[in-house]
C-alpha positions as CSV (number, residue, x, y, z in Angstrom):
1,X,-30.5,-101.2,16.5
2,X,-28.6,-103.6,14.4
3,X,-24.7,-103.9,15.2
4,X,-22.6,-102.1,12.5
5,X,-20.1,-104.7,13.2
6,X,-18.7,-107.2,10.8
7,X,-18.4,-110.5,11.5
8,X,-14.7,-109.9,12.7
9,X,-16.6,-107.1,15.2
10,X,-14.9,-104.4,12.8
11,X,-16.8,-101.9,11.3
12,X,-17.6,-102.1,7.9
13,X,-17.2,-99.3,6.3
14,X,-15.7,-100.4,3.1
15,X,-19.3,-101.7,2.1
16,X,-20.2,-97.4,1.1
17,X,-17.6,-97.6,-1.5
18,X,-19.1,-96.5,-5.0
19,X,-17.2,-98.2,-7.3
20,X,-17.7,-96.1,-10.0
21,X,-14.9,-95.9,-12.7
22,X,-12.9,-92.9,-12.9
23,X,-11.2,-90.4,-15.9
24,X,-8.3,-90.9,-17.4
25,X,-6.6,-87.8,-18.6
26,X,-7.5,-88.6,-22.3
27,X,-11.0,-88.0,-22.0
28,X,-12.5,-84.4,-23.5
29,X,-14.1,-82.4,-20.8
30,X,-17.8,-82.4,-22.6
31,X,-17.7,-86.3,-21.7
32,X,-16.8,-85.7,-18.0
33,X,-19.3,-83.7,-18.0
34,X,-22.4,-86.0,-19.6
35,X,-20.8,-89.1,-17.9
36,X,-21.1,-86.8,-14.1
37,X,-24.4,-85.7,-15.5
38,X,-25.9,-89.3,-15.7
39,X,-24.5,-90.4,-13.0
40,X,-25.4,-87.7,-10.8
41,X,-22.5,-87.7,-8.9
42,X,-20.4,-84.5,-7.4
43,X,-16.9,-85.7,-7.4
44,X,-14.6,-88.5,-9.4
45,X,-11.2,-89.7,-9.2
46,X,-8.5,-89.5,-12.3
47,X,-6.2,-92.3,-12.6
48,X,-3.1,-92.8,-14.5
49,X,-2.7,-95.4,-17.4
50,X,-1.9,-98.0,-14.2
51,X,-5.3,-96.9,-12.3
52,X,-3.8,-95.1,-9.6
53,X,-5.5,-91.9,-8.9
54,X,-3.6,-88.9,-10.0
55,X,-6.3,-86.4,-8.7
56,X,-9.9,-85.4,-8.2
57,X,-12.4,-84.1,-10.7
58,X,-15.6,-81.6,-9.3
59,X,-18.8,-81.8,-11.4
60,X,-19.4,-78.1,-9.8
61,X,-15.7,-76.9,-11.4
62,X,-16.5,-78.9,-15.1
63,X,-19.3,-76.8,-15.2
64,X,-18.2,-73.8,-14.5
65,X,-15.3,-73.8,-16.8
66,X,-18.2,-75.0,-19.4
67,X,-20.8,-72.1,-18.7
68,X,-18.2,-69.1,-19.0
69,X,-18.4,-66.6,-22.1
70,X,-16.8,-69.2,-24.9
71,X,-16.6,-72.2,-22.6
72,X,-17.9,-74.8,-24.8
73,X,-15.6,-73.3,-27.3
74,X,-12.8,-73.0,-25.7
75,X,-12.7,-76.1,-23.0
76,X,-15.4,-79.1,-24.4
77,X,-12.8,-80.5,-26.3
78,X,-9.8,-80.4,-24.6
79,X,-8.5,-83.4,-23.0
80,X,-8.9,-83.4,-19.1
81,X,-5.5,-84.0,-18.2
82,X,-4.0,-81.0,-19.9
83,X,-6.9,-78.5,-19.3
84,X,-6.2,-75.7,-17.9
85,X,-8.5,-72.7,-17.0
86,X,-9.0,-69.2,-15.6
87,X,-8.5,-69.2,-12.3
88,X,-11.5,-67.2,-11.3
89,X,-13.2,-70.0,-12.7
90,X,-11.8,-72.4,-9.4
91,X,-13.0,-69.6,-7.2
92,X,-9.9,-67.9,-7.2
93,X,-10.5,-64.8,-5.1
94,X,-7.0,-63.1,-5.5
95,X,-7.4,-60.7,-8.6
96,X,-3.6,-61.1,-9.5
97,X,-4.6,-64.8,-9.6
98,X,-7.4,-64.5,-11.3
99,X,-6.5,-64.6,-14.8
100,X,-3.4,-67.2,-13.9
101,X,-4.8,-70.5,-15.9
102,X,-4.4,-73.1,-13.3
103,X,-5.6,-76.8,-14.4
104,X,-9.1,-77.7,-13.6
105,X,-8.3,-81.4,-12.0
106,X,-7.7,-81.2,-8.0
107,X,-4.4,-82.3,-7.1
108,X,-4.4,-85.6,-4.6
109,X,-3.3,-83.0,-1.5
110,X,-6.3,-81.7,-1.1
111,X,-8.3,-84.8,-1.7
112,X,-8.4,-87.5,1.6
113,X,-7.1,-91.0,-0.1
114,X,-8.1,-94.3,1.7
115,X,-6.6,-97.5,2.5
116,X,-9.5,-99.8,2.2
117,X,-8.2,-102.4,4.7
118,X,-7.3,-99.6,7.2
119,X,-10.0,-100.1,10.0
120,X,-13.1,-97.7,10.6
121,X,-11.6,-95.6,13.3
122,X,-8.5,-95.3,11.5
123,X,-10.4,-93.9,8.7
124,X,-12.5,-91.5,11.0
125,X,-9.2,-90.0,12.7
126,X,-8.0,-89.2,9.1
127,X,-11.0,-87.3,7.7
128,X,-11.0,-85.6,11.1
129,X,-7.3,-84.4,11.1
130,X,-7.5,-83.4,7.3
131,X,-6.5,-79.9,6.7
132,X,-9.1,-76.8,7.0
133,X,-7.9,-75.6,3.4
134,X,-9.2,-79.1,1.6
135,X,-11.7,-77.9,-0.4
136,X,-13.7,-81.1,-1.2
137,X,-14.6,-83.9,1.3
138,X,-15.7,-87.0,-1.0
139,X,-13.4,-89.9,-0.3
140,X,-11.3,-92.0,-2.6
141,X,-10.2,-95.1,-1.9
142,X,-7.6,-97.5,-3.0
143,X,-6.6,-101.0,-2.5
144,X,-2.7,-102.1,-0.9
145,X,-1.0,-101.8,-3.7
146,X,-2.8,-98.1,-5.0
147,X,-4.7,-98.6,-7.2
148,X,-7.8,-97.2,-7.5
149,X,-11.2,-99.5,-5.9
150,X,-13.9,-96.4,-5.6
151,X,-15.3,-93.6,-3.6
152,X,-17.3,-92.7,-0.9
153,X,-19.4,-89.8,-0.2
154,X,-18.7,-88.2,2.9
155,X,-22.4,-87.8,3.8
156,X,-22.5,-91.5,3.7
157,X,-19.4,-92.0,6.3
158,X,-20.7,-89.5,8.0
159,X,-24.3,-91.7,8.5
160,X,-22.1,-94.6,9.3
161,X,-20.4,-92.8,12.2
162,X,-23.6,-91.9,13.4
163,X,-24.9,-95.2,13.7
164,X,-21.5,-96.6,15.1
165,X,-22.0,-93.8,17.9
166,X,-25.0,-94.9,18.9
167,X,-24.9,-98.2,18.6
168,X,-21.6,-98.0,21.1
169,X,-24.2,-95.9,23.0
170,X,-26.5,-98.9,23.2
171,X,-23.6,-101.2,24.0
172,X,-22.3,-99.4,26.6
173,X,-25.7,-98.8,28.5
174,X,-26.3,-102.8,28.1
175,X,-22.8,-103.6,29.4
176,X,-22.9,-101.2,32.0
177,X,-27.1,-103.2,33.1
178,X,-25.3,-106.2,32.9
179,X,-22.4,-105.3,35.0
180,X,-24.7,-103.6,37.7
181,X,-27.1,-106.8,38.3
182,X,-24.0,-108.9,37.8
183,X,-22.5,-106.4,40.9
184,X,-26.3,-106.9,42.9
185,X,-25.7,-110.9,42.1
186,X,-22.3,-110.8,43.5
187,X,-23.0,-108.7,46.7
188,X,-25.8,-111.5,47.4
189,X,-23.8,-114.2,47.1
190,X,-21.2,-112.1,49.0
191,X,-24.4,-111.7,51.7
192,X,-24.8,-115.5,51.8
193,X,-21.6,-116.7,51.8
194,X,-21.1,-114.2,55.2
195,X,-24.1,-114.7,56.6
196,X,-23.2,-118.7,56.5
197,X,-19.4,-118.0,57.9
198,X,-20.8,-116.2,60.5
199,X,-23.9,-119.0,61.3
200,X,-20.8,-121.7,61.7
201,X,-19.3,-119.5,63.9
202,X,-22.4,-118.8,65.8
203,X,-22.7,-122.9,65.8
204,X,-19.4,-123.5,67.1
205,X,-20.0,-121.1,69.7
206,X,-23.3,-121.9,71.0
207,X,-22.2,-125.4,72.6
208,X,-19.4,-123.5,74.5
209,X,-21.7,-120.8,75.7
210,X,-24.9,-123.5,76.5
211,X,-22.0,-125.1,78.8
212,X,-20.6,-121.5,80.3
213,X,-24.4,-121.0,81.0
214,X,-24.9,-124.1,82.4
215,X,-22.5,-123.4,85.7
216,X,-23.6,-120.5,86.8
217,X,-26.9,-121.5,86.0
218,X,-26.4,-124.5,88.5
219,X,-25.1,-122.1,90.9
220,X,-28.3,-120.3,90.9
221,X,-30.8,-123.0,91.4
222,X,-28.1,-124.4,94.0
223,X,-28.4,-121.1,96.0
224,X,-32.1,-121.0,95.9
225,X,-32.2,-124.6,97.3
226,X,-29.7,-123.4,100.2
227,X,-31.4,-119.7,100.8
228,X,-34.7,-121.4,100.7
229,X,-33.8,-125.2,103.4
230,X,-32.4,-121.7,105.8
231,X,-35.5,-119.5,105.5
232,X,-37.6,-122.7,106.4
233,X,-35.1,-123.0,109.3
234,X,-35.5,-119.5,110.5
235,X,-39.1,-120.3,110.9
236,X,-38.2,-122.2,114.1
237,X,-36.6,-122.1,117.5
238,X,-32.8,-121.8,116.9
239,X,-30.1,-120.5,118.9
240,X,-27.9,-117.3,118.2
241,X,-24.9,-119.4,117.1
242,X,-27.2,-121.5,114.6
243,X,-28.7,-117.7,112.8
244,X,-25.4,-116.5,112.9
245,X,-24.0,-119.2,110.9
246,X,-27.7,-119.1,108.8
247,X,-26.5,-115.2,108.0
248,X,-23.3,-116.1,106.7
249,X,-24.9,-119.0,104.1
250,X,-27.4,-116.6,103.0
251,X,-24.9,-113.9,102.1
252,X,-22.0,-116.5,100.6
253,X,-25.2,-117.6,98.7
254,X,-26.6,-114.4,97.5
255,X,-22.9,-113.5,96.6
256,X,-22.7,-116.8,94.9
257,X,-26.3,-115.6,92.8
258,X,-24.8,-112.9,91.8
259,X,-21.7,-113.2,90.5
260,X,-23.3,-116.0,88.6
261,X,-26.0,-113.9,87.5
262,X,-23.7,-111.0,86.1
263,X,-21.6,-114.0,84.4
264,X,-24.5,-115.0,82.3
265,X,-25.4,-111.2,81.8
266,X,-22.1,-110.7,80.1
267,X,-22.2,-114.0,77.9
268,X,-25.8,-113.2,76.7
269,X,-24.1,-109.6,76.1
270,X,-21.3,-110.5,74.3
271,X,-23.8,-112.9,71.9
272,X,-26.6,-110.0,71.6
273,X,-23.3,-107.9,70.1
274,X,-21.6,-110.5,67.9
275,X,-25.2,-111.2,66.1
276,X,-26.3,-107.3,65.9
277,X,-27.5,-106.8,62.3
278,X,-25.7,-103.3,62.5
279,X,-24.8,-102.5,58.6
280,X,-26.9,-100.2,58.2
281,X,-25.5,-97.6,60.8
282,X,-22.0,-97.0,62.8
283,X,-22.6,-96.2,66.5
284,X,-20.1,-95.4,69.5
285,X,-18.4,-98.3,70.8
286,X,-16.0,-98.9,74.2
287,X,-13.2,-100.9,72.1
288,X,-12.2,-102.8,75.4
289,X,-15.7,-104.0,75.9
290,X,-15.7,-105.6,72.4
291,X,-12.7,-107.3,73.1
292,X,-13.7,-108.9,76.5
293,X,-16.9,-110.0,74.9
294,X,-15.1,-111.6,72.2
295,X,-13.0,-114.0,74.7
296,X,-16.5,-114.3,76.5
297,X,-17.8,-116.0,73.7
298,X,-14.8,-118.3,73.0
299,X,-14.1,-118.6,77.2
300,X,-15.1,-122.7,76.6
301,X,-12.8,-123.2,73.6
302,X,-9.7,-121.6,75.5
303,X,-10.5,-122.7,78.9
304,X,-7.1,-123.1,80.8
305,X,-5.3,-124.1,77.7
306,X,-4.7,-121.5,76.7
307,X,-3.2,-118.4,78.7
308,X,-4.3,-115.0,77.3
309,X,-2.1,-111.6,78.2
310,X,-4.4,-108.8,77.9
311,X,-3.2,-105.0,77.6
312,X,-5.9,-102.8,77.1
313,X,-7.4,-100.0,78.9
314,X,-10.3,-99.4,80.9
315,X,-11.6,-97.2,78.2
316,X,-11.8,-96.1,74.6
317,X,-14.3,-95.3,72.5
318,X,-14.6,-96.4,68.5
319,X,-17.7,-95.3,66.1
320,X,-17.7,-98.7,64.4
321,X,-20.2,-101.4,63.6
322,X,-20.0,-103.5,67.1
323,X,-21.4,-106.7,65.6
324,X,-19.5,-106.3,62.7
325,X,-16.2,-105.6,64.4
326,X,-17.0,-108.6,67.2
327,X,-17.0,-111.1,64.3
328,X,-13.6,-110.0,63.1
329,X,-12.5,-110.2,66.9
330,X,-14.0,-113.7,67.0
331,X,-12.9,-115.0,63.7
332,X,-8.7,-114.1,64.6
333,X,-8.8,-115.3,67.6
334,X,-10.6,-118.4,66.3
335,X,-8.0,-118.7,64.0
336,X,-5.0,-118.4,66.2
337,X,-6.9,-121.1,68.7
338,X,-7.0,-123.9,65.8
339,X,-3.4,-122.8,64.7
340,X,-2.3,-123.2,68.2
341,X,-4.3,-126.8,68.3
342,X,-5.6,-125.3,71.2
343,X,-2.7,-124.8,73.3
344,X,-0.5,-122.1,74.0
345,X,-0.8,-118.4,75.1
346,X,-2.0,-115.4,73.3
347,X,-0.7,-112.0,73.5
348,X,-4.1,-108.9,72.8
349,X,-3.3,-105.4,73.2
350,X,-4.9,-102.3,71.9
351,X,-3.3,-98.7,71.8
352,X,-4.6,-95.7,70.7
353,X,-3.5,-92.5,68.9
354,X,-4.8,-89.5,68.1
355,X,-6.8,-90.7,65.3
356,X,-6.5,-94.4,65.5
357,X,-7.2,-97.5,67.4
358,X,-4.4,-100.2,66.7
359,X,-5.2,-103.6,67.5
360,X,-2.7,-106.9,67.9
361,X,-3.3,-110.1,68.2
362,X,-0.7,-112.6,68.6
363,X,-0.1,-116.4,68.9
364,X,2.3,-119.2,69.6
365,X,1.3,-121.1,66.6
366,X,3.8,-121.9,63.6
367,X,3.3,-118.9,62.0
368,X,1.8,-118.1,58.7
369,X,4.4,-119.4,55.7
370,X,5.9,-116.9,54.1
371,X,4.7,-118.1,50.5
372,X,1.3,-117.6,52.2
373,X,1.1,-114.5,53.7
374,X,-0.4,-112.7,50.2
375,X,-3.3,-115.2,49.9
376,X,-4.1,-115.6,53.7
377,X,-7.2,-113.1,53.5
378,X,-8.6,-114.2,49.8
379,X,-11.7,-115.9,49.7
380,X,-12.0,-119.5,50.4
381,X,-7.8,-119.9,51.1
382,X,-7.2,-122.0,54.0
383,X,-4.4,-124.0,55.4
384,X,-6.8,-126.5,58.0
385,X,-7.7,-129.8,57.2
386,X,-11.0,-130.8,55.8
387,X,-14.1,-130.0,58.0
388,X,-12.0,-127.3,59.9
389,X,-12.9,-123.5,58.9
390,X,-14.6,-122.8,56.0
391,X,-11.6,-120.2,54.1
392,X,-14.2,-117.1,54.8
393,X,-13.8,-115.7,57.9
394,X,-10.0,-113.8,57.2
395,X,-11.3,-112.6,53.9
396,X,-14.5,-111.6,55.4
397,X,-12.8,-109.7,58.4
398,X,-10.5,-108.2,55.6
399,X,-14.0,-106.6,54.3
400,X,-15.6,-106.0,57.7
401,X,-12.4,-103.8,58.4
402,X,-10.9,-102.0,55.0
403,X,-14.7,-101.6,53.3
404,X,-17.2,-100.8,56.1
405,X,-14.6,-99.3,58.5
406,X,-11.7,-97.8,56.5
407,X,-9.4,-99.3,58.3
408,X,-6.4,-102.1,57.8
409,X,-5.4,-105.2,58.5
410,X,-2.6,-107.3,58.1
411,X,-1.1,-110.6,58.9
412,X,2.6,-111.0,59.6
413,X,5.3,-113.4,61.3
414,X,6.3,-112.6,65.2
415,X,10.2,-113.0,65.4
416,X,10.0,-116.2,68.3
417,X,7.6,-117.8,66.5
418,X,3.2,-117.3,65.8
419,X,1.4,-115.2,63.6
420,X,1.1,-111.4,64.1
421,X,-2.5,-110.2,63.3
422,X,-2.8,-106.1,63.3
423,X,-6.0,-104.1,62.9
424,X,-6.1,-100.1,62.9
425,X,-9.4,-98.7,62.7
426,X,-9.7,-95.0,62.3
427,X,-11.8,-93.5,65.5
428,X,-14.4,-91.6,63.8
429,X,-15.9,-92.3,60.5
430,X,-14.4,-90.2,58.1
431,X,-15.8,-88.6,55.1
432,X,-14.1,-90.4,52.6
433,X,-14.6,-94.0,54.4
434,X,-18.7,-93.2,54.0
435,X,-19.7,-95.8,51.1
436,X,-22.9,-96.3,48.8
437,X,-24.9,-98.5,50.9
438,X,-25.2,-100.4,47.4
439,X,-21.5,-101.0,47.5
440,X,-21.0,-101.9,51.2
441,X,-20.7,-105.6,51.8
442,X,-24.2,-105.8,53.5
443,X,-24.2,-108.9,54.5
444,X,-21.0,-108.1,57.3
445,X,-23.1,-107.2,60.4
């Protein structure tokens, strides 16, 4: 449908003016009548010597006062502004006002006058509000300074506003496509953009964890060597001291294989949790064990530099999204390693309520400044050097925590010094926190 728009984006409805020229109160009746006649129009305006109309003239009302018993007679002569006529003939219903002349040209207040520059819906809230009692709906229309520029029928505003409804109809439902796939566009790039924070933070990691592997690793081929030199031993002639000290190597050595083995157990653990593509579902969680497997995966960063004070309890369960909530773990305490410069200690507690999980994580760093604090989870902010961070994760995790989990987080300023990072995170899903898997920040998971 072509836009009813001007090229202004206003609607044109001044363009349905009829610019027909109007009575003046001089002219007889029987010419009002032949000029509506030829014309073949229903109403017309009376203007003054100055063209300002003074009222409105019915084709329907000339003829009737022309068709009654001596009509012609009576009225075909008379000059239009000082006719008057029966009032039965203007459908006067009354019978006391039946016979009361009354004069045949409608007065302007029950006629709807225009301002031709007013704009389209201007003009529609007018005709709408006009009184019940206005007998005749044709238009007239006059320029700023009143004078008289035309009419319109109201048939023909009528078609206008049709075609301006549903050409807003059309509009809308384009906008609201183009909106939608720009939405789909943006939760894409949203999807890359997270999925590539949380590959550099899988990068970082995996050098840390290939040398945390790497020791126990060693202690477990080192064991073997040992547990295998003594069973080649045992195969000969030894003396009871000699297998007694053979027993206690083989047990030191099968401790040894174990502890190393459960070592790399948890770190593959904690990694199988912090990749889990889990977006699509919230399952029940032990909070604690989230926690530990975060530091797991950042043990080689912090190493003895940094001393961590853990509070947490042996036990609490979360319906969350593990992997999703194991990024944000690994992403603040990332971030309060580099703002440390890896060095310095780092308080993590968790507490629980009755219907929340609050968690806090705090450093020894400067401290966020406070100029900074409203901007320190939008996307791409970041107060590192070049090459250090890419400005995604806290604005991720802000997502990850307030979208997917209906939680909250928040930075703030310790009073002796470092940054105060504090996560609550509701213990069940509630009903209200459920969102459209459309709208959900799919890529976080």
């Amino acid at each position: 449908m072509p836009s009813p728009l001007g090229a202004d984006s206003s609607v044109v409805w001044s363009d349905y003016i009829r610019h027909a020229k109007a009575f003046t109160p001089f002219q007889t009746l029987e010419q009002v009548h032949q000029k509506m006649l030829a014309e073949g129009i229903d109403f017309a305006a009376q203007v003054d010597e100055n063209n300002v109309p003074i009222g409105l003239v019915s084709s329907k009302l000339v003829a009737g006062a022309l068709s009654v018993q001596y009509g012609q007679a009576l009225f075909a002569k008379k000059k239009l502004g000082a006719l008057r006529v029966p009032g039965y003939v203007l459908g006067a219903r009354e019978k006391e006002k039946s016979q009361d002349f009354q004069p045949l040209v409608i007065g302007l207040d029950e006629a709807i006058v225009l301002n031709s520059t007013i704009d389209f819906f201007t003009a529609q809230s007018a005709i709408e509000k006009r009184p019940r009692e206005h007998r005749f709906d044709d238009l007239i229309v006059i320029s700023d300074d009143g004078t008289y520029l035309g009419m319109i029928e109201i048939i023909d505003f009528f078609g206008l506003q049709t075609r301006v409804s549903q050409w807003q109809d059309i509009e809308l439902r384009t906008r609201n496509q183009i909106l939608n796939e720009t939405l789909t566009a943006l939760q894409q790039t949203q999807a890359v953009l997270a999925s590539s924070a949380k590959m550099a933070s899988l990068g970082e990691l995996v050098a840390g964890i290939a040398h945390e592997m790497n020791t126990p690793l060693g202690i477990l081929v080192s064991s073997h060597d040992v547990i295998e030199n003594i069973f080649d031993s045992l195969t000969s002639n030894i003396s009871h001291e000699q297998r007694l000290k053979y027993h206690r190597l083989i047990r030191t050595n099968i401790d040894l294989g174990r502890q190393a083995s459960d070592r790399v157990s948890h770190i593959i653990s904690s990694l199988r949790t912090f990749g889990r593509d889990d977006h699509q579902q919230k399952y029940d969680a032990n909070l604690p064990s989230l926690i530990h497997g975060a530091l797991v995966l950042l043990a080689n960063k912090f190493k003895e530099a940094i001393k961590i004070h853990i509070d947490l309890p042996i036990e609490g369960n979360l319906a969350c999204y593990p992997g999703q909530l194991s990024q944000v773990l690994v992403n603040v305490l990332t971030n309060a390693y580099q703002a440390m410069d890896g060095r310095g200690h780092l308080w993590i507690s968790a507490a629980e309520s009755l219907n929340e999980w609050e968690i806090m994580i705090r450093d020894t760093g400067p401290g966020i400044p406070v100029h900074l604090l409203e901007r320190i989870f939008d996307p791409g902010f970041t107060t590192k050097g070049v090459g250090v961070g890419t400005g995604l994760g806290l604005s991720i995790s802000k997502k990850i925590i307030e979208l997917n989990h209906g939680g909250l987080i928040s930075a703030s300023n310790h009073p002796e010094g470092g940054a105060v990072f504090l996560i609550k995170l509701p213990k069940m899903l509630r009903e209200r926190d459920r969102v459209d898997k459309q709208s959900r920040v799919q890529l976080i998971g």
